[in-house]
N, CA, C and O atoms as CSV, one atom per row, in Angstrom:
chain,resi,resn,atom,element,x,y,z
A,1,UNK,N,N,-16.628,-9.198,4.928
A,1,UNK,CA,C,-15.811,-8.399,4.043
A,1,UNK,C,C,-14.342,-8.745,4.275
A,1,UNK,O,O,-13.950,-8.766,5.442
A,2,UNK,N,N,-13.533,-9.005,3.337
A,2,UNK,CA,C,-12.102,-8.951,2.889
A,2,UNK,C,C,-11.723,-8.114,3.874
A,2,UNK,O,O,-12.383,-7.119,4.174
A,3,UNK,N,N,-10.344,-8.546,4.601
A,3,UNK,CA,C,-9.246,-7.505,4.615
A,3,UNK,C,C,-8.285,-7.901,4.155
A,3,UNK,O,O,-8.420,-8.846,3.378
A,4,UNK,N,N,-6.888,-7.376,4.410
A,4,UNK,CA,C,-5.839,-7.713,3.870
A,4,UNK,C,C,-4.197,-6.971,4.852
A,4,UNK,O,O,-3.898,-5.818,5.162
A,5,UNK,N,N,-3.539,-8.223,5.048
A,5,UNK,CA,C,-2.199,-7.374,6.074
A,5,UNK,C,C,-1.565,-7.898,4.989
A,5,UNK,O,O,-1.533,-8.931,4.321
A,6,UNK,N,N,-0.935,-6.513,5.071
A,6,UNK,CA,C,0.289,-6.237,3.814
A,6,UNK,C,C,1.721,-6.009,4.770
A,6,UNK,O,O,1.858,-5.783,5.972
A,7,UNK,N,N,2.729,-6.183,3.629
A,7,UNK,CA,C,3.766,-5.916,3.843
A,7,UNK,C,C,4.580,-5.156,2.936
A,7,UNK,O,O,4.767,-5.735,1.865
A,8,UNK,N,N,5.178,-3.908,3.065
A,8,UNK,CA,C,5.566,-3.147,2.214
A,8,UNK,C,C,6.989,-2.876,2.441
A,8,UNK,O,O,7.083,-2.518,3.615
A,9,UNK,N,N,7.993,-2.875,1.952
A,9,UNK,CA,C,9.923,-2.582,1.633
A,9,UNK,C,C,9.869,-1.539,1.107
A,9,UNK,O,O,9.257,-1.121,0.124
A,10,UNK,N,N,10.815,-0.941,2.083
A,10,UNK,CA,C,11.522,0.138,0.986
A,10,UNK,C,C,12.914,-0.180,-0.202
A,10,UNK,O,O,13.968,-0.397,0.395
A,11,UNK,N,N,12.976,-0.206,-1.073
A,11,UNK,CA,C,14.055,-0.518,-1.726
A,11,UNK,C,C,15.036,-0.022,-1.763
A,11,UNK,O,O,15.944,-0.359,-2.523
A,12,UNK,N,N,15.100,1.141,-0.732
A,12,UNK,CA,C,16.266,1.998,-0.521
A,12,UNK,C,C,16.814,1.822,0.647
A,12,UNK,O,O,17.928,2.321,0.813
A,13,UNK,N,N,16.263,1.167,1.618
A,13,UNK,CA,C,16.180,0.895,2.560
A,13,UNK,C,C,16.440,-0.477,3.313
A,13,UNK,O,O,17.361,-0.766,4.077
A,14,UNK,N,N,15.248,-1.325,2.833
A,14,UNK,CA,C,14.986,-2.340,3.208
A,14,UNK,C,C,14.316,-2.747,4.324
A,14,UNK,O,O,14.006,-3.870,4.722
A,15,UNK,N,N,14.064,-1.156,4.964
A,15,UNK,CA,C,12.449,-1.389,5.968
A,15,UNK,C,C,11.448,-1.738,5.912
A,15,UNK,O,O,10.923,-1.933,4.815
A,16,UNK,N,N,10.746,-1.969,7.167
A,16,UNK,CA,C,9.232,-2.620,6.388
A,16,UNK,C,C,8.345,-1.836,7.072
A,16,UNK,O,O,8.465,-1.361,8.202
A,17,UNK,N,N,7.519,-1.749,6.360
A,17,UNK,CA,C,6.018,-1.195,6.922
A,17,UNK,C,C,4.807,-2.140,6.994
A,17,UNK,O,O,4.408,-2.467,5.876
A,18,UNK,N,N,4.171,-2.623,7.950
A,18,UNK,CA,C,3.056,-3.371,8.159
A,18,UNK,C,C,1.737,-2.916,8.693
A,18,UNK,O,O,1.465,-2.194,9.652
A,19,UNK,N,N,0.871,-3.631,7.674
A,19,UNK,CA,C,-0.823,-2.466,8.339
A,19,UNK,C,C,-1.427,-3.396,7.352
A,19,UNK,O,O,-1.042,-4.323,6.639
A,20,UNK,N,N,-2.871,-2.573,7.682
A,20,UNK,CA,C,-3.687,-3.580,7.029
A,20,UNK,C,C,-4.449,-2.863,6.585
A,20,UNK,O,O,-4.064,-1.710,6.780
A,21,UNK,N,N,-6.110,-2.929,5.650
A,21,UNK,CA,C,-6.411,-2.245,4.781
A,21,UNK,C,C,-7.536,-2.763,3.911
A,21,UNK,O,O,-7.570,-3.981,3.735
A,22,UNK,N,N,-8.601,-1.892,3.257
A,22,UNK,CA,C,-9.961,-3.341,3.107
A,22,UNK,C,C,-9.674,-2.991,1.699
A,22,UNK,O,O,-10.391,-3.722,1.016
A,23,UNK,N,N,-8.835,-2.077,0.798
A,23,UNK,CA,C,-8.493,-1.579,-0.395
A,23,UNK,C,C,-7.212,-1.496,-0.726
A,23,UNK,O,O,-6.608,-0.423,-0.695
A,24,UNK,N,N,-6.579,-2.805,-1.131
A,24,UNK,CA,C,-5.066,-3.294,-1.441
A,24,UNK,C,C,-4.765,-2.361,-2.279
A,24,UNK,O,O,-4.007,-1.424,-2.029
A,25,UNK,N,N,-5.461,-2.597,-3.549
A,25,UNK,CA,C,-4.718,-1.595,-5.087
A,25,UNK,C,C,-4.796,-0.342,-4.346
A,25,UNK,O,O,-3.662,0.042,-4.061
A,26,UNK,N,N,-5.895,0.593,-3.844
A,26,UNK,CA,C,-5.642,1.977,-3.316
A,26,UNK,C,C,-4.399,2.097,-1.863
A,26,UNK,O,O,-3.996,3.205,-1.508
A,27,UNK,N,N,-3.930,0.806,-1.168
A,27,UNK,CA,C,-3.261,1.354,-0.636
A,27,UNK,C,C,-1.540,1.449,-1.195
A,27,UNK,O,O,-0.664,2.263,-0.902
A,28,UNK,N,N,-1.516,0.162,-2.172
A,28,UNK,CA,C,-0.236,0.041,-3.004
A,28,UNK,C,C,-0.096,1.252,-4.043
A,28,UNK,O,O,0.863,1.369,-4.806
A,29,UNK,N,N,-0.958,1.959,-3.988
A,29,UNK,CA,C,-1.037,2.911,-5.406
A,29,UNK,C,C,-0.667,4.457,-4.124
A,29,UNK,O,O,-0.229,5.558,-4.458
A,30,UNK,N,N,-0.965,4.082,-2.947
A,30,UNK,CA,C,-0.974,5.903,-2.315
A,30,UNK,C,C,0.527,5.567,-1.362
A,30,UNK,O,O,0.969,6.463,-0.643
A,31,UNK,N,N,1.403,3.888,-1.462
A,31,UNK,CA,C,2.424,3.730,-1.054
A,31,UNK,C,C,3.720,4.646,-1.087
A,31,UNK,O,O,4.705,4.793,-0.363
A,32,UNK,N,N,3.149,5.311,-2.529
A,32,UNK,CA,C,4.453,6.542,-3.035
A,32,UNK,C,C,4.945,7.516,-2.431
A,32,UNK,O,O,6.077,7.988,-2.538
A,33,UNK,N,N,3.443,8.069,-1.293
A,33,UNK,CA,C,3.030,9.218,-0.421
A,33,UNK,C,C,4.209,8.656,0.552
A,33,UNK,O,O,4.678,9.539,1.270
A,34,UNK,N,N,4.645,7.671,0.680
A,34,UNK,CA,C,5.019,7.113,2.269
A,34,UNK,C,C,6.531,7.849,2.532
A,34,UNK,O,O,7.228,8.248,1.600
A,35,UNK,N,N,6.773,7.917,3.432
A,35,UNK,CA,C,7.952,8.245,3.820
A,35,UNK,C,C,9.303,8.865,2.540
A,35,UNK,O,O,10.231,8.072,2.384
A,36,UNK,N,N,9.351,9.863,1.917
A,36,UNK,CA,C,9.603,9.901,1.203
A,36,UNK,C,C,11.690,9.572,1.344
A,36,UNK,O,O,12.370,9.165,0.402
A,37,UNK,N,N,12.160,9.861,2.575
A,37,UNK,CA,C,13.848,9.437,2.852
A,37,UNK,C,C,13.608,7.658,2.450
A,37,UNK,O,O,14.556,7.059,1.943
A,38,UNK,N,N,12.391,6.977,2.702
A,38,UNK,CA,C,12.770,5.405,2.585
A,38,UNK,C,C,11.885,5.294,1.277
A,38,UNK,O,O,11.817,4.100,0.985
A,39,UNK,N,N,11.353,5.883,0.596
A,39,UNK,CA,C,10.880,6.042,-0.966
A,39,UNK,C,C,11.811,5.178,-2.023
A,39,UNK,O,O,12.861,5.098,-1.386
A,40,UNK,N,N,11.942,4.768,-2.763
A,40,UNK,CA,C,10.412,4.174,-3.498
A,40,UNK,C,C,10.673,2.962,-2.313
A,40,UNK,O,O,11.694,2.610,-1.722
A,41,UNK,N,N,8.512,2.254,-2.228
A,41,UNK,CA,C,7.948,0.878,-1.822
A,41,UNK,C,C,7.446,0.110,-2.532
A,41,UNK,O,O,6.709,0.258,-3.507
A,42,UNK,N,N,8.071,-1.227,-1.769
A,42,UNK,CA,C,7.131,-2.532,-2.829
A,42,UNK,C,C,6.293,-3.325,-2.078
A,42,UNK,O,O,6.787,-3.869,-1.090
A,43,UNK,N,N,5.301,-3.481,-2.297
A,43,UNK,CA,C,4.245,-4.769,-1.889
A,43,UNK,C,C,5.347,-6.016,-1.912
A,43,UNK,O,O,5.793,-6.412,-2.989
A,44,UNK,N,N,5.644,-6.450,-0.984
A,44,UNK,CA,C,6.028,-8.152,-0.756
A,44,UNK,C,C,5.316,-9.186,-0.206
A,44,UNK,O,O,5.587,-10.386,-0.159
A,45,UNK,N,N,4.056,-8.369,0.338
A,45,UNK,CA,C,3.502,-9.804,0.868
A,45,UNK,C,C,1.938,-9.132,1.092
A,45,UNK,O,O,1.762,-7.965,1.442
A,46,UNK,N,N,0.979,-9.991,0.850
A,46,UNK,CA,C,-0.418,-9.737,1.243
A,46,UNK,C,C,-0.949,-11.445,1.759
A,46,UNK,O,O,-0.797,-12.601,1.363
A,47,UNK,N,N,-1.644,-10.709,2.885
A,47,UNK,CA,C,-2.144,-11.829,3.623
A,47,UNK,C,C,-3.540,-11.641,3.638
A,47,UNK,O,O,-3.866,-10.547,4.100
A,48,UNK,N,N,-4.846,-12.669,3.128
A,48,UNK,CA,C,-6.387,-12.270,2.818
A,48,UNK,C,C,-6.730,-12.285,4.383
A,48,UNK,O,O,-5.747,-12.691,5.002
A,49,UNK,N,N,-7.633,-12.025,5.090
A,49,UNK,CA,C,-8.344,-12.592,6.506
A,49,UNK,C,C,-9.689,-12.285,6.085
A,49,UNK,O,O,-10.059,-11.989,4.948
A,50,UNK,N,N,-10.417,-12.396,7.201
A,50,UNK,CA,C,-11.560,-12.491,6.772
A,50,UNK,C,C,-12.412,-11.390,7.707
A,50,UNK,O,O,-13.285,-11.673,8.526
A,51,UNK,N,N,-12.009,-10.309,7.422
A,51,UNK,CA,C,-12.519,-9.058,8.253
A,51,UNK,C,C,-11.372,-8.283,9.242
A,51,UNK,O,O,-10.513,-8.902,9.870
A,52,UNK,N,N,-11.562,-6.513,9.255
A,52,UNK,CA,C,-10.524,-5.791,9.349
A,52,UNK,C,C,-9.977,-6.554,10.681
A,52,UNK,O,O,-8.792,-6.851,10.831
A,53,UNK,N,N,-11.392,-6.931,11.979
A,53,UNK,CA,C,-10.693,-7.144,13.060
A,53,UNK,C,C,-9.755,-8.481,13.044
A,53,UNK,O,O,-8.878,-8.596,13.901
A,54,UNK,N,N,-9.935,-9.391,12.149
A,54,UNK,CA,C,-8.568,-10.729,12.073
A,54,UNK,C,C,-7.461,-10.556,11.701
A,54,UNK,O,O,-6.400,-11.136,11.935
A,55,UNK,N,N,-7.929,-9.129,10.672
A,55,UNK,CA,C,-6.715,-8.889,9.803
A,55,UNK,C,C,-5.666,-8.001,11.163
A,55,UNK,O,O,-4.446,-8.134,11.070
A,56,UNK,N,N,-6.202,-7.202,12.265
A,56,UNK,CA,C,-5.518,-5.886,12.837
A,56,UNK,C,C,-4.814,-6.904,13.865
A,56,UNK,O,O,-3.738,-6.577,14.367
A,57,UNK,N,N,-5.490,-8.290,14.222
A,57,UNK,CA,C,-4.618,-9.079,15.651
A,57,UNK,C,C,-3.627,-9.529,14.678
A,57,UNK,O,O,-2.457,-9.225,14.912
A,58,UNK,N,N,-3.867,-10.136,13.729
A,58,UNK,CA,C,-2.459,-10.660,12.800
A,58,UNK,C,C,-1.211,-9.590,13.117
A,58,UNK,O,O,-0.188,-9.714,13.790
A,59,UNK,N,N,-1.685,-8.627,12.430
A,59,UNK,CA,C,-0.864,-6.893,12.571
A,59,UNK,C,C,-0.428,-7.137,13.996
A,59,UNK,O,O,0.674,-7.682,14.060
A,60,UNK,N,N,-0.824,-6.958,14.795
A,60,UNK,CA,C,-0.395,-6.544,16.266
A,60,UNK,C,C,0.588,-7.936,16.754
A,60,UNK,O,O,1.588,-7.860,17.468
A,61,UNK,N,N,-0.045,-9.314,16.109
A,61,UNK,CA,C,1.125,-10.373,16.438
A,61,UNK,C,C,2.550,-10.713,15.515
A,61,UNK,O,O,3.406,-11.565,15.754
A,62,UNK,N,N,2.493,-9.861,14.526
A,62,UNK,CA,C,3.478,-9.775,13.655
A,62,UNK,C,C,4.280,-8.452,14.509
A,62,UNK,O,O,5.496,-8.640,14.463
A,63,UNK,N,N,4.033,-7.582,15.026
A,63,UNK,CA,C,4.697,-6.374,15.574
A,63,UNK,C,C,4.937,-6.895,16.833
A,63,UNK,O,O,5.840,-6.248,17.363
A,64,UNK,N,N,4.427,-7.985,17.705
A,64,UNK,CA,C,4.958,-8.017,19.169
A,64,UNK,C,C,6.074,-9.139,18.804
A,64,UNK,O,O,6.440,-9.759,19.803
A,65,UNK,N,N,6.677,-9.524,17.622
A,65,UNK,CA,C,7.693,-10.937,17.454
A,65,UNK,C,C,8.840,-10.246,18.233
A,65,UNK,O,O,8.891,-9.016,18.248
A,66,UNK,N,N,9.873,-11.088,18.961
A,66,UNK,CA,C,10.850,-10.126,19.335
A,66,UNK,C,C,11.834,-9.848,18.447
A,66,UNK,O,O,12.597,-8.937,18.767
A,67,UNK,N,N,12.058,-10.533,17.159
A,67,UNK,CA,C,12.676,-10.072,16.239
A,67,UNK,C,C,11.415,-9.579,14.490
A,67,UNK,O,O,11.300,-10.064,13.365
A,68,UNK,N,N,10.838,-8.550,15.151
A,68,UNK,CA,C,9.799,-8.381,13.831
A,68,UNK,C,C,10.402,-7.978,12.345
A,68,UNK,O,O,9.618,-7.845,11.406
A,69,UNK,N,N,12.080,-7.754,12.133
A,69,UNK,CA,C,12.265,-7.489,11.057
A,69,UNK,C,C,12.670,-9.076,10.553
A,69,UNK,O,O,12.555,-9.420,9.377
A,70,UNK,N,N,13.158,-9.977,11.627
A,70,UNK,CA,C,13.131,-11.000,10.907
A,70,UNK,C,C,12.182,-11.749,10.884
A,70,UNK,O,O,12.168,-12.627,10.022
A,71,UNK,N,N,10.962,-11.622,11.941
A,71,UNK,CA,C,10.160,-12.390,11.350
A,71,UNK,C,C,9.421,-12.041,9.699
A,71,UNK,O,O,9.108,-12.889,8.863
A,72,UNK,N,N,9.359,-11.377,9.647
A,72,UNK,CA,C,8.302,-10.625,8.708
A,72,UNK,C,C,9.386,-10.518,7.465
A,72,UNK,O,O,8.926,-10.056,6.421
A,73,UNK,N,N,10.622,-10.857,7.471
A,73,UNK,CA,C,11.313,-10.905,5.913
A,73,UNK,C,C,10.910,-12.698,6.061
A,73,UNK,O,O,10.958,-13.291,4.984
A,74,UNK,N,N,10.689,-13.199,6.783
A,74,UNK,CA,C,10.199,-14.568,6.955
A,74,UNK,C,C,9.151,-14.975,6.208
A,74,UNK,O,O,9.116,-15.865,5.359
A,75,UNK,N,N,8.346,-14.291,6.572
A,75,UNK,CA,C,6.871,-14.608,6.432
A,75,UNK,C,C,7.001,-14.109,4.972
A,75,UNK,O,O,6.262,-14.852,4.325
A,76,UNK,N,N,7.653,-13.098,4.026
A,76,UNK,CA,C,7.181,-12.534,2.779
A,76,UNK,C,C,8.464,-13.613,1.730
A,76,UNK,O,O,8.304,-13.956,0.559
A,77,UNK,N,N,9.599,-13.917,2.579
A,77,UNK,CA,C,10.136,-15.391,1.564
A,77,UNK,C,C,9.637,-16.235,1.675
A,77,UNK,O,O,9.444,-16.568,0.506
A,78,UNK,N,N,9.250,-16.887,2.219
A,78,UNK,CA,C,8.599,-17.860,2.103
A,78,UNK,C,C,6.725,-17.877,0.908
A,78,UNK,O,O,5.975,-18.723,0.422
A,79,UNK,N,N,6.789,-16.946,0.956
A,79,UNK,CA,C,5.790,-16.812,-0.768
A,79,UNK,C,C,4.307,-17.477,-0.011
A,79,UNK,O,O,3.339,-17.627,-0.756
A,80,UNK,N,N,4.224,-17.716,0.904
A,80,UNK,CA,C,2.897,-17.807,1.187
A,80,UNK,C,C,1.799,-16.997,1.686
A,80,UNK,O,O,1.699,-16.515,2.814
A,81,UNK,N,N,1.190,-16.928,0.958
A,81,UNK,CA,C,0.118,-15.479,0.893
A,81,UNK,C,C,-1.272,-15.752,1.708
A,81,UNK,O,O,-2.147,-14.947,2.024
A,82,UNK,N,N,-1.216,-16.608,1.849
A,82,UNK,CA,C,-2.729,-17.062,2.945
A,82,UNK,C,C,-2.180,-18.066,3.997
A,82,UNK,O,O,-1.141,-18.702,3.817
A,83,UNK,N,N,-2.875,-18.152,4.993
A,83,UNK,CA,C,-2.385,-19.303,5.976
A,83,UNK,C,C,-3.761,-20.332,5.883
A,83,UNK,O,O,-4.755,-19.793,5.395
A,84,UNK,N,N,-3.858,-21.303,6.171
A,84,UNK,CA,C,-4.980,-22.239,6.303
A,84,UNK,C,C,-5.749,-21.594,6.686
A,84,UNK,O,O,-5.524,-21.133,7.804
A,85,UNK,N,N,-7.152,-21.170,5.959
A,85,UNK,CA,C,-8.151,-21.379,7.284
A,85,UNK,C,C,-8.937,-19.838,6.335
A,85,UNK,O,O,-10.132,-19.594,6.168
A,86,UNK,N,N,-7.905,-19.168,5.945
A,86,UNK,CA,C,-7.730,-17.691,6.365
A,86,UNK,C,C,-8.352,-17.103,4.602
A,86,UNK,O,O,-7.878,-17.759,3.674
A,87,UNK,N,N,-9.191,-16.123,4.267
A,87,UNK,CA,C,-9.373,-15.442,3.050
A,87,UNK,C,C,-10.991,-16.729,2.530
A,87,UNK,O,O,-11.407,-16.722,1.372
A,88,UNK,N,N,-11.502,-17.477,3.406
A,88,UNK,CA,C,-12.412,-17.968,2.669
A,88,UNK,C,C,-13.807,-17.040,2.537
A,88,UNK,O,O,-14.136,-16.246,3.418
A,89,UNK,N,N,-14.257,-17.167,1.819
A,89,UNK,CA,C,-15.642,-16.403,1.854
A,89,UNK,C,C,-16.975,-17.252,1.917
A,89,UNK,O,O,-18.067,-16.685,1.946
């Protein structure tokens, strides 16, 4: 089964929120709920893996970077949405 590590901005803000999730559209659609001081969020980046547990070490190695706000505005300019290897079925 699919997962998916997302990356979500606030546009008021410019924080990020990172997690992961086996239901993209339901979690981009309940994004509104989020933090309402850094309200409204945008999806900038989805990454496919190939099950929740590949998708949660991604998560946890994107959060131990020592600069995770720059890595992760990194990872969502650069427009690449899968890494090799990663979302095959």
């Amino acid at each position: 089964m699919s997962a998916y590590v997302y990356v979500m901005r606030s546009t008021l803000t410019g924080k990020h929120s990172v997690g992961v999730t086996a239901d993209l559209a339901r979690k981009v659609a309940s994004s509104r709920r989020l933090t309402v001081s850094d309200a409204p969020w945008e999806c900038v980046y989805v990454e496919i893996c190939n099950g929740m547990d590949e998708a949660k070490d991604r998560v946890q190695y994107l959060k131990s970077l020592e600069d995770q706000e720059k890595g992760i505005r990194l990872l969502y300019s650069s427009r690449i949405s899968t890494r090799p290897g990663r979302g095959d079925t």
